[in-house]
N, C-alpha and C positions, 0 to 999 in steps of 0.2 A: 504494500500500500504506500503510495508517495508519501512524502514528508513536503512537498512543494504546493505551496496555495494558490490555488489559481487566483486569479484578480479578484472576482466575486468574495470569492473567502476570505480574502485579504480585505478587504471593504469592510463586509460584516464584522471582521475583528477590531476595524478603527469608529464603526458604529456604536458597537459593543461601549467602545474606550469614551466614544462621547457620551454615551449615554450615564455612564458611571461617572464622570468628570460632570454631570449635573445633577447631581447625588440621588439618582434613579437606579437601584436595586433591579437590575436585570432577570434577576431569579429568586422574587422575593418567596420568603418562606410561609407564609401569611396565609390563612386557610382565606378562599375565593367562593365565596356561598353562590350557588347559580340557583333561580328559579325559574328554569326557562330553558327549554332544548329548540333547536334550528326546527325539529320535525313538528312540535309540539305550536311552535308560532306561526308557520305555515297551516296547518292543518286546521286551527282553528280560533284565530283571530280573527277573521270573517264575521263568525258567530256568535262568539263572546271579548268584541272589544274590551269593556270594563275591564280585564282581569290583565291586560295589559299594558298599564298604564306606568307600572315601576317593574322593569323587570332587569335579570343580572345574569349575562351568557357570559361564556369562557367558549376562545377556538380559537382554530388557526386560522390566520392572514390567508386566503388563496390566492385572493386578486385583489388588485386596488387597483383605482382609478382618482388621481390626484388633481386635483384643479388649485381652483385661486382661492377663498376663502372658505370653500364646501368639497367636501369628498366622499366618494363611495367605496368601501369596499366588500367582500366576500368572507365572513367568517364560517367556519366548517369545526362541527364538532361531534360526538359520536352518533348523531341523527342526522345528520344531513347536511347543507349550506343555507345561512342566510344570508342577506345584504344588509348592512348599516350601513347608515349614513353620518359623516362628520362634518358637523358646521364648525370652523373655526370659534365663531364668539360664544358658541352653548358649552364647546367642551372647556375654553379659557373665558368665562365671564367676567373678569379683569383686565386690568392694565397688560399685565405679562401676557402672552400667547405664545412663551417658548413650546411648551405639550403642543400645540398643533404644528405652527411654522415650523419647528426643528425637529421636535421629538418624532410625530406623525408623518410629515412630509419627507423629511428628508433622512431619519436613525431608522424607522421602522421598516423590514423588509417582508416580504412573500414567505411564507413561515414560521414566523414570529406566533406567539402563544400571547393573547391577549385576552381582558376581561371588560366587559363594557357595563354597562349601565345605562338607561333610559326608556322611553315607552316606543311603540310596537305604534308604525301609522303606515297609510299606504304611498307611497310618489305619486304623480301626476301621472306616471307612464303606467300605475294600475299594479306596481309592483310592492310587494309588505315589504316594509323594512324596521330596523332599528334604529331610533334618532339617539345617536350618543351624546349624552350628556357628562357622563363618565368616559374615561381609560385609564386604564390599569395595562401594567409590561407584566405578563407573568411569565413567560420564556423567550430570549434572547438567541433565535437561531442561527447555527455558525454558516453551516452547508445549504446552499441554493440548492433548492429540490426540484425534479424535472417538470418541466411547463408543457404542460397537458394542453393544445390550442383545439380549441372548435371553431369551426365554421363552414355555414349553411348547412349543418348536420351533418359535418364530417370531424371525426376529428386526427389531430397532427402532434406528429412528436409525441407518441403517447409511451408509456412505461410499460412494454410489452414483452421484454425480453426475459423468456420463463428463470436463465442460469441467474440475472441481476432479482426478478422479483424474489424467487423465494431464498437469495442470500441477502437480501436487505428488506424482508418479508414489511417490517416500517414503514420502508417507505413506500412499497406496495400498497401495503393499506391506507399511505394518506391519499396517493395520489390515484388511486382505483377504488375507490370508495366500495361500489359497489362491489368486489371482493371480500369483502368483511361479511353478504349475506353466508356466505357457502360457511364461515366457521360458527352462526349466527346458526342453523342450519344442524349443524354439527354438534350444538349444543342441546338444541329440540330434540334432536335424537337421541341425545344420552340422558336426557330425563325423562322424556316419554316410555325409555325402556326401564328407566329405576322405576318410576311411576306404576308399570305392570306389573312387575315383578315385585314390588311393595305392596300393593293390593293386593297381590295374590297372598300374601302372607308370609314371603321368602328374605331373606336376610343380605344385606350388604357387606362383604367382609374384606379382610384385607389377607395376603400370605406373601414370604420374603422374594426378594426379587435374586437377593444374594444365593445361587443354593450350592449343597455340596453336592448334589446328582442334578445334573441338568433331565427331568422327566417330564411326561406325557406328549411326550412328539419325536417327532424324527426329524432332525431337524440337528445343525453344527453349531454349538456354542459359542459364543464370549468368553474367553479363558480369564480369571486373573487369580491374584493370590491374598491370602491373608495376612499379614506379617506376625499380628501377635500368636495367631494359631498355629502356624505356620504349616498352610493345608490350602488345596487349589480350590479357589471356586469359579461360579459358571451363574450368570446372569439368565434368567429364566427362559424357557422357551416356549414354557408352558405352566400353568398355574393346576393343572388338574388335580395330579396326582398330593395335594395340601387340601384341594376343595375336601378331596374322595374322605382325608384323616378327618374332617371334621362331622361328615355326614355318620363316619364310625363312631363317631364323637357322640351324635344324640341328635344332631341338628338337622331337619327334615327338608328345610331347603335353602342354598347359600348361592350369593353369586359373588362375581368380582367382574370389574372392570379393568382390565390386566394390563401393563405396560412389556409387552415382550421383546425381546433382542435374540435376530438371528444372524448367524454371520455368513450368510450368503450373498447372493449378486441382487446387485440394486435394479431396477427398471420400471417402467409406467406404473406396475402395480404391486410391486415390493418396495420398502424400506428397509433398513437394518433393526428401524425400532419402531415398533406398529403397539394397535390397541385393539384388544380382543375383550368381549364377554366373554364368560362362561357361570352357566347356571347348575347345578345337580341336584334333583329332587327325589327322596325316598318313594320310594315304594310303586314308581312309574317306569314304563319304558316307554321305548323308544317310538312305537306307534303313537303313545299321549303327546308325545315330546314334538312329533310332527302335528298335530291341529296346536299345541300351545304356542311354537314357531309362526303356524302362519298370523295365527290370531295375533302374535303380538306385533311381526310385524305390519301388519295390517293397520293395528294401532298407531304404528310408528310413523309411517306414510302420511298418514292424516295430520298428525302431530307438527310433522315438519313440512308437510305442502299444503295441505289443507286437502288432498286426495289421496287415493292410494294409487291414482294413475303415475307414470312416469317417464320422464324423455332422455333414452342415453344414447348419445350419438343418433346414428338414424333409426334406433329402436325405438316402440314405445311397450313398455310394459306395464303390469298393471300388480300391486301384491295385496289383490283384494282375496282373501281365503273364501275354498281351497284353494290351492296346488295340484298339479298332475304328480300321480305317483308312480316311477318306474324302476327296475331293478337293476343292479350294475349288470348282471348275466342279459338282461335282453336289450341293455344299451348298445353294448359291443357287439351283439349279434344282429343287431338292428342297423347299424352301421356299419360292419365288417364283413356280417355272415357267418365266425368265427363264434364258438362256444366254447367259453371257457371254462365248464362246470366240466369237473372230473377230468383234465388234464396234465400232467406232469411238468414242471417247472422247463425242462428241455422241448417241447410240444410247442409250449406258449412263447419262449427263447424264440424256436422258427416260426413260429409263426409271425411274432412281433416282427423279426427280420424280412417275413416275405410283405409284409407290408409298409417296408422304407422305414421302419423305426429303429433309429440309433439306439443299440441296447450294449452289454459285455456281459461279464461274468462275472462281474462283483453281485450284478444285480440278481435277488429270487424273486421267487414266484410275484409276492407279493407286488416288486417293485415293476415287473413286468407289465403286469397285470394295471396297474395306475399311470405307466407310457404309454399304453395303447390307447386308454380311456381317455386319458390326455390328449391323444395326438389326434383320434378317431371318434371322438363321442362330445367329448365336453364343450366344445365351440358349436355344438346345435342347440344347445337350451337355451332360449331367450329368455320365454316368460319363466316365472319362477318357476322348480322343478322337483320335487324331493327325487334324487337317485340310492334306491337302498339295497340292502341285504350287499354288502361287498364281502370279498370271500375273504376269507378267517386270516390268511399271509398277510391283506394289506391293514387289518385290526388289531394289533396287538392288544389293546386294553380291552377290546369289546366283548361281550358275552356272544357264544355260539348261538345262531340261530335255532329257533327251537324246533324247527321241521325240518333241518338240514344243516347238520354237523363242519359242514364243508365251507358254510357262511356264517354272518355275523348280524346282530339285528342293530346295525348301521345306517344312517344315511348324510348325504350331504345335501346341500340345497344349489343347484344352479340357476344365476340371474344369467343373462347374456354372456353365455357359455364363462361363465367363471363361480369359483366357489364362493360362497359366503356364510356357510353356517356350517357343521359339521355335528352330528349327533350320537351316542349310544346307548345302547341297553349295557350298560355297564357292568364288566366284568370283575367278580364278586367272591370268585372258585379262585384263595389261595394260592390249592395246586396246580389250577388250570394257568393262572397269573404267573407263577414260577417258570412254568414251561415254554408261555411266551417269550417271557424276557429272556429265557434260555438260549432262543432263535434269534432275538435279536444279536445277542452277543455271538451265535457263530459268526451271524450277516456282518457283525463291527471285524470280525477276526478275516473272512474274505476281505474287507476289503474296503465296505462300505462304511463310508464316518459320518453318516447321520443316521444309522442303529441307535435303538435308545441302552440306555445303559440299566444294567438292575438296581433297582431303587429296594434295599434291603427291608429297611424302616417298614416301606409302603405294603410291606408284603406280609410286614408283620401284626400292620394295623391291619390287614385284610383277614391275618386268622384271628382278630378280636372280633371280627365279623361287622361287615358292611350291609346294613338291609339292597333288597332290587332297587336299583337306583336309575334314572335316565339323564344323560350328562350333554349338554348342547353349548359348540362354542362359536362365536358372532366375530368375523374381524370387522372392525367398527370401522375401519378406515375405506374398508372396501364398499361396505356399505353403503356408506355418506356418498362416495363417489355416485353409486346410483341414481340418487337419491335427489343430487345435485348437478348431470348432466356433465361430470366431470371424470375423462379420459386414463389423467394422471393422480398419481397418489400425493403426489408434492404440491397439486393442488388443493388438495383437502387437510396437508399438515401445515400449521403454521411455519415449524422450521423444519423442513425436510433434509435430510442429510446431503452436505454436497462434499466434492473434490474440496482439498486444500485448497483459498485463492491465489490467485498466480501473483505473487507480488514483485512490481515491475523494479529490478536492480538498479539501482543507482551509481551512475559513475561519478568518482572522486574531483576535486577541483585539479588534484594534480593528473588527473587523469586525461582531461581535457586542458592542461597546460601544455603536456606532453604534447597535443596535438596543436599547440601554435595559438592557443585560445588564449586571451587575457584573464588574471584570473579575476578582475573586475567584473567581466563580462560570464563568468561561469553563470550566477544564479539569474539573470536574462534569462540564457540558454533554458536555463534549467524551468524557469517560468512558460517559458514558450512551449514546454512538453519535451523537450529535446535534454532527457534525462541521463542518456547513455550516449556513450561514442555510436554506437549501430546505427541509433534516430539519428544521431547529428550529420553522420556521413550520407544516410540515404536523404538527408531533405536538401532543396535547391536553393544553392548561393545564392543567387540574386531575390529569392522570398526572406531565405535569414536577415539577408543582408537590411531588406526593406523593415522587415518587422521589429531590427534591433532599432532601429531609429525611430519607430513609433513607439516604442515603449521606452524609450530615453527620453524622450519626450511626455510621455502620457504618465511617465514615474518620476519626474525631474531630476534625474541623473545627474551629477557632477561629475563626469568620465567621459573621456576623449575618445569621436566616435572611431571605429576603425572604417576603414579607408577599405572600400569594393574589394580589390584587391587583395587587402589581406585576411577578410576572410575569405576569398577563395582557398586563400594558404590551407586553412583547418579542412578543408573539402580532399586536400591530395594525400 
């Protein structure tokens, strides 16, 4: 990141220095009582002027419009944008008028954090606004923020570039306002799902995120260490296998809102660090588990659109319950023509192979069996879809189906061809439990590093005995995506994981002495963007040359200018 101000920054810093040099507190600490939002005076000062007569907003400068003794500008604050208006003589009723002439006109910039005071009337041009009688400086902004232009309902220069918004998510949100519904959005949905689940009579709880077995998934850990224990741990990947101890505990139904970490590859619709439900309620399976699924989200739709209908990319789907309910066996047979019931791990191998699916030999049955589904099945469910009974290889935690030992009384849920829920008839049989994890741990010894590991403890709360239990997990992020016509997952996270930023190196003064530069003239250069020898040599003499004389001029320089000529020198 530069350490060089561009002129703008430089401005606002000698702003800043005047504003304080007229003993005006740039960032006063003073609580700002507001009674009054941008949405709130727009929507209904029309209908009840009287209650507008004293009121007191707080927001940011967007635009101003400066004139002679009267000005307008655009304050923005977490409802919307209003317009005030500044008369010189109302906000300085005295002799002095430095707050307007100096303070307003010429210290205050586009981003500045202000508080106003006054009553709520209309302009002549029919527009509401704010007559300030009051101002107040409450933040002193350093960095010019990007200028959004409209016109004739277009707009220009706008803040679109996905790598800058969601690493400076901020400033995203001031200047795309309308961006802040999707997390606004994101919020309705996790209370309308506490909200169900609350009425239902089920528990909100918490389990460590720190663990010493990373359980209930297949899935590659976060490694780190202890020091005072001095013992590895593993950042969660899954919260299940804690829900499962408390349900052996006594408690008949528990959820959590899970913050999980995986350490796999990043793309549209993974993170490293995502947010999942999961619910587990005694004495239910897995059939209950799917109408409580649709019903709640059903619920959640409405909560957060006001329908359950919904628009993602060119889909529209709808999570009005039911759901179609189909089995992983007549997915892939329905797509492939391939039956995977009663087959051998090497059968399924060639077959995956005769259908282009990149497989090896670390992978079993299990893993086979969820490439194909994957590659061949799962991108045709738009509308929502339960797909269940999956065969016993790709369940480790799940109970055997009860009319066929071979499956598991599993299901997932598919929105447009992608997962979002995941449920079981939860597996309860100690020894059946042992034997699982048993398979996992060959699958880790082949080859495979996201086998789950034997969780000892879990196996030992399973012989204290865990009632029939039905267990459903929700990735929350994926969700919301639906929900909100949004593609990528870093658009639904506030701060979504990115690459290190590339910070642009900075060459030395004597770096550019070396090359014939004066070392007067270094921080010019350096102002001009021309931070490194690379930029200096690829830009053209005769622009440097032009640009160092407007800014010896426009900085008022005391330094002798050079001569055409020699900076060409710095160019060979």
């Amino acid at each position: 990141m530069s350490t060089v101000l561009s002129e703008q920054e430089q401005q606002r810093r000698l702003n800043l220095q005047a504003i304080l040099d007229l003993g005006i507190n740039p960032y006063p600490a003073d609580e700002f009582e507001v009674n009054a939002s941008a949405a709130d005076i727009l929507e209904n000062y029309d209908r009840d002027k009287l209650n507008y007569k004293s009121i007191r907003l707080a927001g940011r400068i967007m635009s101003r419009r400066v004139m002679g003794s009267a000005s307008f500008m655009e304050l923005q604050d977490a409802t919307g944008r209003v317009q005030a208006y500044v008369k010189r003589d109302d906000l300085c009723p005295g002799e002095d008028k430095t707050l307007y002439n100096t303070v307003f006109k010429k210290l205050l910039d586009i981003g500045d954090i202000v508080g106003v005071e006054g009553y709520v009337f209309t302009t002549q041009t029919g527009e509401i606004s704010i007559h300030v009688e009051k101002l107040t400086i409450l933040t002193k902004s350093l960095r010019p923020l990007p200028i959004v232009k409209e016109a004739e309902g277009k707009t220009f220069d706008a803040f679109t570039d996905p790598e800058q918004r969601y690493r400076m998510r901020y400033v995203d949100l001031i200047v795309n306002p309308q961006n802040r519904d999707v997390f606004i959005k994101r919020t309705k949905l996790f209370t309308a799902m506490r909200d169900f689940f609350n009425n239902a009579g089920y528990m909100e709880v918490e389990t460590p995120i720190l663990q010493s077995i990373p359980g209930g998934a297949t899935a590659r850990p976060f490694t780190t260490h202890h020091n005072a224990l001095n013992i590895p741990l593993y950042m969660r990947i899954a919260n299940e296998l804690y829900l499962k101890r408390l349900i052996v505990g006594g408690f008949e139904g528990v959820y959590e809102f899970s913050k999980n970490f995986r350490n796999e590859g990043m793309d549209r619709t993974h993170n490293p660090e995502f947010t999942v439900m999961e619910i587990y309620v005694a004495y239910k399976d897995y059939n209950w588990m799917m109408s409580f699924t649709e019903r709640m989200l059903e619920h959640c739709a409405l909560a957060v659109n006001g329908s359950t209908a919904a628009t993602f990319g060119e889909h529209h789907i709808d999570f009005k319950a039911p759901y179609k309910r189909v089995t992983m066996a007549q997915s892939i047979m329905d797509f492939t023509g391939f039956d995977i019931i009663g087959k051998t791990e090497d059968e399924i191998r060639a077959a995956a192979k005769g259908m282009g699916i990149e497989v090896n030999e670390t992978m079993g049955k299990g893993k086979l069996i969820d490439e194909i589904f994957g590659e061949k099945c799962e991108g045709n469910y738009i509308q929502p879809t339960f797909i269940t009974d999956y065969p016993i290889e790709m369940s480790p935690l799940t109970k055997k189906h009860r009319d066929n030992p071979e499956l598991t009384e599993r299901f997932e849920l598919m929105v447009c061809g992608k997962e979002i829920a995941n449920a079981y008839s939860e597996l309860n049989d100690p020894i059946d439990q042992r034997e699982r994890f048993e398979d996992q741990l060959r699958l880790s010894e082949k080859g495979d590093d996201e086998a789950m590991f034997i969780d000892q403890d879990f196996l030992r709360a399973l012989e204290y005995g865990m009632p029939p239990t039905s267990g459903l997990g929700i990735g929350m992020d994926r969700l919301i995506m639906f929900l909100t016509n949004n593609a990528s997952i870093q658009e639904v996270l506030f701060f979504p994981q990115m690459r290190p930023e590339k910070v642009a190196k900075m060459a030395s003064v004597e770096d550019f002495v070396a090359e014939g530069v004066p070392a007067e003239w270094v921080p010019v250069l350096q102002k001009m963007g021309l931070t490194t020898i690379e930029l200096l040599k690829e830009a053209n003499p005769n622009k440097v040359f032009n640009d160092l004389g407007g800014l010896r001029k426009k900085m008022k320089l005391d330094i002798a200018m050079p001569s055409k000529d020699d900076v060409s020198t710095w160019f060979d």
